[in-house]
N, C-alpha and C positions, 0 to 999 in steps of 0.2 A: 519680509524676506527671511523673519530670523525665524517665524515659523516653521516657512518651507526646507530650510536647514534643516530645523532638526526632526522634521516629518521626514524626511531623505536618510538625514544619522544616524538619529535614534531609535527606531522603528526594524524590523525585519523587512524592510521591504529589499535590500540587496538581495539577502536570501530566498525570498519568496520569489527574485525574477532568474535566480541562477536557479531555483527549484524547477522554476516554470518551463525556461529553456529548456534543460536538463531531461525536463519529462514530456518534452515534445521529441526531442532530437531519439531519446529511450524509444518512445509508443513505434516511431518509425523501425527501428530494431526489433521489435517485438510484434510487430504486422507483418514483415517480412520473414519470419521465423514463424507463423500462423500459416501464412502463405504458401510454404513451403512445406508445413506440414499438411494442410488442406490437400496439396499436391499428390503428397504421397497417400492421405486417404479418398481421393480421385482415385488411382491407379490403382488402389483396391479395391474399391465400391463399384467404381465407376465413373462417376463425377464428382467434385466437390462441391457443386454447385445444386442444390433442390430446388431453387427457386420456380420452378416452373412444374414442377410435382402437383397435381390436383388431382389425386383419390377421390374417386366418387362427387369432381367439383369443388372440393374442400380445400384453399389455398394454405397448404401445411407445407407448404417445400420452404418459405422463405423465413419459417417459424424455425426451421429444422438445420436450412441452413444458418441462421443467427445464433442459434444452440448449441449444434455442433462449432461453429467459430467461437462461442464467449467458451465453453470446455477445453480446446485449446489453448486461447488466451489465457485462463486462469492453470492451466497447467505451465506453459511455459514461463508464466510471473513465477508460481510456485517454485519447480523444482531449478530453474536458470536463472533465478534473481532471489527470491527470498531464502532458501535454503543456504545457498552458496554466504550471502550475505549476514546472515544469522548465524553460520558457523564460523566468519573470519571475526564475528566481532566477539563469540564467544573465545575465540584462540587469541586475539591481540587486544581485546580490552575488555577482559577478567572483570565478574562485577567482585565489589568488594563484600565487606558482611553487611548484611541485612538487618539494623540495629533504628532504635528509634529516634529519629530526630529531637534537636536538642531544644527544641520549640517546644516540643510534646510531653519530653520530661519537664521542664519548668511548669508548663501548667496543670501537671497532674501531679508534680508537689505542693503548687500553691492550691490547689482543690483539695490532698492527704490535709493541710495545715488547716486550711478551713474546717474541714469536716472532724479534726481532733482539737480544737478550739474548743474551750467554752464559755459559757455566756454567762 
């Protein structure tokens, strides 16, 4: 049992199932916002929908409508979740200076010491 403790504790898995939820409950918001844009490039195209599209017998409607939806999707991640998100963390948690770890300095002192040593 004292395993499974701390398999449960110690481990990221809290995280990983608030991550999971989180990005189920998300994909639903962000299908709906595809959806809705789909919509309005229907009422400009004509359908949002190509599936049924076969030029000269060539099933290219369901390729086209899969394309046209992931270009979508990856724009409404981009500019209504990544953008946004990348700029509050720039504005409320500032990185600090960009300096070398202090793990890093030690061993490249003790490597200067080696290498000015001599035999």
């Amino acid at each position: 049992m004292t395993g499974f403790r701390n398999f449960i504790m110690k481990g990221n898995l809290v995280e990983l199932a608030v991550a999971f939820v989180m990005a189920a409950a998300f994909a639903a918001v962000v299908l709906a916002t595809v959806d809705m844009l789909m919509d309005l490039i229907g009422k400009a195209g004509g359908t949002p929908d190509f599936s049924n599209w076969t030029p000269e017998g060539i099933s290219v409607g369901a390729f086209l409508t899969a394309l046209i939806s992931f270009i979508v999707i990856a724009a409404v991640v981009y500019f209504l979740i990544v953008m946004p998100y990348t700029k509050a963390q720039e504005k409320y948690f500032p990185k600090g200076e960009e300096g070398t770890p202090d793990d890093v300095v030690l061993l490249q002192e003790i490597r200067d010491l080696l290498a000015n040593r001599t035999v």
